[in-house]
C-alpha positions as CSV (number, residue, x, y, z in Angstrom):
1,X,-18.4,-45.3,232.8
2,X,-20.6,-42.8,234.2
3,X,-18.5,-39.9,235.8
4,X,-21.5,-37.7,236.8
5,X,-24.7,-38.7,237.6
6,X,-28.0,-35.6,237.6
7,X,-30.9,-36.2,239.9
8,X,-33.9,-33.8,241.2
9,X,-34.9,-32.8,238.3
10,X,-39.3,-33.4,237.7
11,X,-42.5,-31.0,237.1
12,X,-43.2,-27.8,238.9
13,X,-45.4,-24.9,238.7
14,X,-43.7,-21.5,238.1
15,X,-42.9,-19.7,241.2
16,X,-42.0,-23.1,242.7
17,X,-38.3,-24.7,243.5
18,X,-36.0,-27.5,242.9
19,X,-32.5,-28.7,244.4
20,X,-30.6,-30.2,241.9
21,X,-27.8,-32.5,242.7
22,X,-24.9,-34.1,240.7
23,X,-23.0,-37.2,242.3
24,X,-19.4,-37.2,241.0
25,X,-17.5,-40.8,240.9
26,X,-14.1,-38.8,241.1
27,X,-12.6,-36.6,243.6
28,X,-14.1,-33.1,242.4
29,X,-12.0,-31.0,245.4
30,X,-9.4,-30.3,242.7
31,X,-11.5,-30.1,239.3
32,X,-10.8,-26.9,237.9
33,X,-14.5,-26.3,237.4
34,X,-18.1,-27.7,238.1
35,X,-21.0,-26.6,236.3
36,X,-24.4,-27.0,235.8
37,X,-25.9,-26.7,232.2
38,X,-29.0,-26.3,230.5
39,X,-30.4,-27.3,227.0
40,X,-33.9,-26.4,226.0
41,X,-35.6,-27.5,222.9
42,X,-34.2,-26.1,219.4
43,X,-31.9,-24.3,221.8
44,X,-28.0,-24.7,222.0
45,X,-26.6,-25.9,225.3
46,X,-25.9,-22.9,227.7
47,X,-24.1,-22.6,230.3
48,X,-26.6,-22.0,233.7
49,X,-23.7,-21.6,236.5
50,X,-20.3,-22.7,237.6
51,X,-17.9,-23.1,240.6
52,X,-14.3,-23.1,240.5
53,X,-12.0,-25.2,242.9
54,X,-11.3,-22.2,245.2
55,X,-15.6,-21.7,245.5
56,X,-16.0,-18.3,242.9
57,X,-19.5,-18.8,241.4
58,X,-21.0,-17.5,238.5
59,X,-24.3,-17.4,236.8
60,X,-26.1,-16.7,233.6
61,X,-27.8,-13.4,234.0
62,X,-31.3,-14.9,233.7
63,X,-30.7,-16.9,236.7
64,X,-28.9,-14.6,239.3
65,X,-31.0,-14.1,242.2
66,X,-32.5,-17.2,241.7
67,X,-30.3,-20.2,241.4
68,X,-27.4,-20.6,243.6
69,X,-24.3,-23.0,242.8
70,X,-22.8,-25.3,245.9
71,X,-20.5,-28.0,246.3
72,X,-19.3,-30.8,248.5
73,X,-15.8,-32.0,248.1
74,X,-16.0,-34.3,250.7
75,X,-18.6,-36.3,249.0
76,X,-18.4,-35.8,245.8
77,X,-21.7,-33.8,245.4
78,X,-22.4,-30.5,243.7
79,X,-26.0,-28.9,243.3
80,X,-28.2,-26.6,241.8
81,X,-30.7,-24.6,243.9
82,X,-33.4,-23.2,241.9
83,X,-35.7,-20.8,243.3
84,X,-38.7,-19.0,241.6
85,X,-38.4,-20.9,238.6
86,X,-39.9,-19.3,235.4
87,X,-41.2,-21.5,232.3
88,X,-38.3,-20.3,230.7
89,X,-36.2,-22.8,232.8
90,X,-37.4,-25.3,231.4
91,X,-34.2,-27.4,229.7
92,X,-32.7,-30.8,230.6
93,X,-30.1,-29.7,233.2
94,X,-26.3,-31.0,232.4
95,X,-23.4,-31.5,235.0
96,X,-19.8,-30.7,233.6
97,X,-16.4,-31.5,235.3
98,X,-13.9,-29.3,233.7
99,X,-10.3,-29.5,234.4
100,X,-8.1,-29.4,231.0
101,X,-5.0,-30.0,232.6
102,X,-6.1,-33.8,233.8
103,X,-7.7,-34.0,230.6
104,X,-10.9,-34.3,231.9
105,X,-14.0,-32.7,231.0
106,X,-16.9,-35.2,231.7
107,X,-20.7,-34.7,231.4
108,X,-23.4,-36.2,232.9
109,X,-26.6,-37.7,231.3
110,X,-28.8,-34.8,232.3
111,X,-32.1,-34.4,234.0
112,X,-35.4,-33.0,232.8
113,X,-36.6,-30.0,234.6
114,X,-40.3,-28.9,233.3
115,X,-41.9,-25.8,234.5
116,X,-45.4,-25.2,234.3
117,X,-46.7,-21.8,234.0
């Protein structure tokens, strides 16, 4: 079963911007944390930016200024704003429910997010 499902990712010259959006099947209004992570080639997995329950945000430093973190518990959606992206960006991008004490911590698929300089 697929708990969280990544869209919006695609091709776009540097400078450019793309919303990224994560569709949750479970109530996310009490998930400790969502986040939004990226894995480039021969890269580990890193973590890009994150939301807590009660709406703190934080963010990589490469991506402060430039990507902002939002949520909607009402349905289920959280996305990934990326502004001014850099071919540095350029990573599948991974949505993560986090909440250890439900046990869950779920991951999505990914989407491919390809920055041209």
């Amino acid at each position: 079963q697929e708990h969280l499902v990544e869209s919006g990712g695609g091709l776009v010259q540097a400078g450019g911007s793309l919303r990224l959006s994560c569709a949750a099947s479970l109530s996310i209004f009490s998930i400790n944390t969502m986040g939004w992570y990226r894995q480039a080639p021969g890269k580990q997995r890193e973590l890009v930016a994150a939301i807590t329950s009660g709406g703190s945000t934080n963010y990589v430093d490469s991506v402060k200024g430039r990507f902002t973190i939002s949520k909607d518990n009402a349905k289920n959606m959280v996305y990934l704003q990326m502004n001014s992206l850099k071919p540095e960006d350029t990573a599948v991008y991974y949505c993560n429910a986090d909440s250890p004490y439900y046990g869950i911590h779920y991951w999505g698929k990914g989407t491919l997010v390809t920055v041209s300089s």
